[in-house]
N, C-alpha and C positions, 0 to 999 in steps of 0.2 A: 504493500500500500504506500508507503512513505519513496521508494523507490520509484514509484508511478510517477508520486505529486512532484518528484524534482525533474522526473523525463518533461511533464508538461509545462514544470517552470522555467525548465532550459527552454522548449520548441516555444514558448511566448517570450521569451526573450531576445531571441535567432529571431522571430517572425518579428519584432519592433524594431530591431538591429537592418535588417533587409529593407524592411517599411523606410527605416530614415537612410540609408544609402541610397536607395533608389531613389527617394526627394530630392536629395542632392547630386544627384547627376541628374535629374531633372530639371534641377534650379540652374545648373550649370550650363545645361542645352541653353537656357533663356539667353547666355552671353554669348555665345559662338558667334562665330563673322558668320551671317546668314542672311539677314536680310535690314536693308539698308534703313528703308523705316526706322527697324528696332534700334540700331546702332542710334539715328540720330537722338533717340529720347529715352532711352535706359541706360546708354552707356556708349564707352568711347574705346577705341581701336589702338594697344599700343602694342609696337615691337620690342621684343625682347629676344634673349639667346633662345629660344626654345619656338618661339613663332610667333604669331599673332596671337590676340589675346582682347577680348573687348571686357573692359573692365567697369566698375560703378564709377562715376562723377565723382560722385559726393562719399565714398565708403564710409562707414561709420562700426565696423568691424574687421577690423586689419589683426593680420597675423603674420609677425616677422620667423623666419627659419633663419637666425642670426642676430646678436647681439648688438654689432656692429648697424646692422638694418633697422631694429627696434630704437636703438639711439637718435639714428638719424632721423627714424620718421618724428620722433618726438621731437627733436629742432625744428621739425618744419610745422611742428603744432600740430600733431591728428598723434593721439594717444593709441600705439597698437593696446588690443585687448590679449593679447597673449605671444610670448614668445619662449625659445629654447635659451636653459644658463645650465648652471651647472648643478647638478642636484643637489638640494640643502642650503645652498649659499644662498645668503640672503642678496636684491638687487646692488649692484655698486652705489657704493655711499655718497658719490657724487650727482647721482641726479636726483635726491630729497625725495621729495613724496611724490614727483612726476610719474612713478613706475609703479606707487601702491594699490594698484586696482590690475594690472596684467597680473595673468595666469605663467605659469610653467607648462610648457608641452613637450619635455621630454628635452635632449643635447642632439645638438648639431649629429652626431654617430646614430643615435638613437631617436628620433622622434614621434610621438605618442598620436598617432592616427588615429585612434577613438576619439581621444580627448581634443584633437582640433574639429573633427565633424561634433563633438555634441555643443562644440561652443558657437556652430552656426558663424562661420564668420561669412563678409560676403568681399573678401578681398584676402590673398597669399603671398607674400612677398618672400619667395625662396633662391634659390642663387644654385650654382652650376656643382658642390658639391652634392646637390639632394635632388639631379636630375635621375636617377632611376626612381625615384619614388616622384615625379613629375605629373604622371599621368591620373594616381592616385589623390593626390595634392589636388587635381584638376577637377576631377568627379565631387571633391568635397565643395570648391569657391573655385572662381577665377580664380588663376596663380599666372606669376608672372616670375621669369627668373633673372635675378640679377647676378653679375660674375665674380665669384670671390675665387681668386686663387689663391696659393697656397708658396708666398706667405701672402697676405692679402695687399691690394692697388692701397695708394696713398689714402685718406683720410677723406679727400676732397673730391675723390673721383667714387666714393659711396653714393658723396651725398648730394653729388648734383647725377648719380645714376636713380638715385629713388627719389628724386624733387623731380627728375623729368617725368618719371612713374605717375607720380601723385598729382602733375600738375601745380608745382610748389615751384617752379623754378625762379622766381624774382624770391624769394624766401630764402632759396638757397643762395643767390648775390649777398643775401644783406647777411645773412652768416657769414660768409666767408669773409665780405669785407671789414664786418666790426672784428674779425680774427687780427685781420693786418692791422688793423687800429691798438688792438690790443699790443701787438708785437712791437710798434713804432714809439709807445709810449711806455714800454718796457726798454727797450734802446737809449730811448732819453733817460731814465732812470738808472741805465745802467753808464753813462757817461758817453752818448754818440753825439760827436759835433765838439765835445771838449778842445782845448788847442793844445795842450798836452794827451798825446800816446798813452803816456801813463797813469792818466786821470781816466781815462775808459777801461772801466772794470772788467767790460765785456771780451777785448782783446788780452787782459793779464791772467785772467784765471780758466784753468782748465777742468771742462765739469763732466764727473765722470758720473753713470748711469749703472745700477748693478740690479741682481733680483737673485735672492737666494728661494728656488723652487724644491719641491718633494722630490720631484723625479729627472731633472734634471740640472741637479747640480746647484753653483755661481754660474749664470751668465750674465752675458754686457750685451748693448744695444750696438748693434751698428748704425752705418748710412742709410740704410733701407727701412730703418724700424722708423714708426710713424712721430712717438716721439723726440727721435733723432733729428727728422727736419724740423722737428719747433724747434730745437736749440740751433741748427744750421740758419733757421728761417731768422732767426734775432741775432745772429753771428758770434753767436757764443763756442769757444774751443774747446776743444776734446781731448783727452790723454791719447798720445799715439796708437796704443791700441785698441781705442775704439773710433779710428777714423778708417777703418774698411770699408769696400764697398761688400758690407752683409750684413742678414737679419740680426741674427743674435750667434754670439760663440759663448755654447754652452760648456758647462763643466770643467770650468777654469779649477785647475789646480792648485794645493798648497804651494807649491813651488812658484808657481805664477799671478799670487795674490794681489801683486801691486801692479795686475793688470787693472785692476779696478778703484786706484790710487788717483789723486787728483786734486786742487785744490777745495773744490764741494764734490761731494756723494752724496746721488741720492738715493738710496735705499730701500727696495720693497722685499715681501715674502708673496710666492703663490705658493696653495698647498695645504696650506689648513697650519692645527698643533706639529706636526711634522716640520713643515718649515721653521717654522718660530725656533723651535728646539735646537733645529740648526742653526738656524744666525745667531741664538743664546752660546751654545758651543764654538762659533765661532770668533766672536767676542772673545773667548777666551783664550785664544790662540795665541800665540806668544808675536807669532809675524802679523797679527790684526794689529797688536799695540804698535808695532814698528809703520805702519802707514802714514805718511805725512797726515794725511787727512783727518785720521784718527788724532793723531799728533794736536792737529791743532783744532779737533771738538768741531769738523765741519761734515760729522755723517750728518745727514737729514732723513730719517722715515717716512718712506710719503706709501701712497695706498698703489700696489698696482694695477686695483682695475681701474684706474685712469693713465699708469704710466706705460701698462701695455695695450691698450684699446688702439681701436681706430675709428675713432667718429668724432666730431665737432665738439660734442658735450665734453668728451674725455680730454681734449687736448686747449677747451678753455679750463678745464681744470687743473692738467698741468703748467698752464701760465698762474695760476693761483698760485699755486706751490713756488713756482719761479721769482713772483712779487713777493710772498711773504719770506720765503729764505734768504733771498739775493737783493731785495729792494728793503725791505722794513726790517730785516733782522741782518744785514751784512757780516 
């Protein structure tokens, strides 16, 4: 008997599960490039890597497959209602309460396909990693895909790829330009125009970039990492080895500690209790105390999920950290 009632509460579960897929590639037929009428007054015709795609105007339930996408669309003002991080971690602490109402749908590796269909979105913003699950993504909402390769485009070329999406592109100008505003009055600040060389702090000091992670090690930033061009973009110097042209060089060794030597450090963990516990043992290391930097009390802690991001919001956040280390507390 009790064997029965769970066969018939599974087959009304399966028959509600089938019922809402089927609506939603229903709803989905509604967007298709098919007939010109419907384009003009439901929705609008955009190209992406994956094809055409006629999408909502006005969406008002977006779902980013990327961190990076989710950031952006929120500079441009449209709140996704759900996107992929990392399990358990709470949103980065740099974008305040803008993020306290989106859902978790699973990581980038993994994404939770029930839970984006029951949340009815009517807009997908996915990228060129999570094209075999394209099709699927499709049947749930319009989905569109934007390119994120590996290691991912500059900062800027996200966020005028999903302003062009959204129809936000003057939105995107006026970000990016109050960025250089920012940058140009960080330059004053830090002595550009001086008539002494050596009144410009900007040219004296060389500031080096580190991250102590669970699983991979010390690494440093190079030219390609996104926050590397804020510091390039304000013409601030670099310790010699971190002016490669690369992402990141991971698993810097004991012996090669004052790779990450300079006159500022700034300092993050990824990785949870594990990392901590290393940068606490590493503090203790007898060639940590030997670091000029160390030497002279100019590590600075700052959060990595702004100093290894790639979107507009993270990288006004690492000018924060910039003006409060380098400008107000010299």
């Amino acid at each position: 008997m009790r064997a029965s009632l769970h066969r018939l509460i599974n087959l009304l579960l399966l028959g509600v599960l089938t019922f809402t897929l089927t609506s939603a590639c229903s709803r989905n037929i509604n967007y298709s490039v098919t007939s010109p009428k419907q384009l003009k007054e439901d929705c609008r015709v955009v190209q992406h890597l994956m094809g055409k795609t006629c999408i909502p105007r006005n969406p008002q339930r977006v779902v980013t497959m990327w961190m990076g996408t989710f950031c952006s669309t929120l500079a441009l003002g449209i709140k996704p209602i759900a996107t992929i991080w990392i399990p358990g971690e709470p949103f980065p602490e740099h974008l305040g309460d803008k993020a306290n109402e989106a859902e978790y749908i699973g990581t980038l590796a993994e994404p939770n396909l029930e839970k984006i269909l029951l949340l009815k979105p009517d807009l997908i913003l996915g990228n060129t990693r999570l094209k075999n699950i394209y099709q699927q993504l499709s049947n749930i909402a319009p989905t569109v895909v934007l390119n994120l390769p590996a290691p991912p485009l500059p900062w800027q070329n996200n966020l005028e790829d999903t302003a062009k999406l959204l129809n936000k592109e003057q939105e995107s100008k006026q970000l990016i330009n109050k960025y250089w505003q920012r940058i140009e009055k960080l330059q004053q600040e830090l002595g550009v125009g001086v008539a002494s060389p050596k009144e410009n702090r900007r040219l004296q000091m060389q500031v080096s970039v580190a991250t102590v992670d669970q699983t991979y090690g010390i690494y440093t930033y190079g030219k390609k990492h996104p926050t590397s061009a804020v510091l390039n973009d304000i013409g601030l110097q670099r310790p010699p080895s971190q002016r490669g042209d690369f992402f990141t060089k991971d698993n810097i060794s004991q012996e090669n500690l004052f790779d990450i030597d300079g006159d500022v450090l700034f300092l993050s963990t990824r990785g949870g209790k594990a990392s901590r516990e290393t940068l606490e043992k590493l503090q203790k290391d007898p060639l940590w105390r030997k670091l000029k930097v160390v030497q002279q009390n100019r590590v600075y802690l700052v959060d990595s999920d702004h100093w290894y991001a790639f979107d507009v919001l993270a990288m006004n956040a690492v000018l924060d950290d910039l003006f409060k280390y380098l400008v107000k507390h010299p």
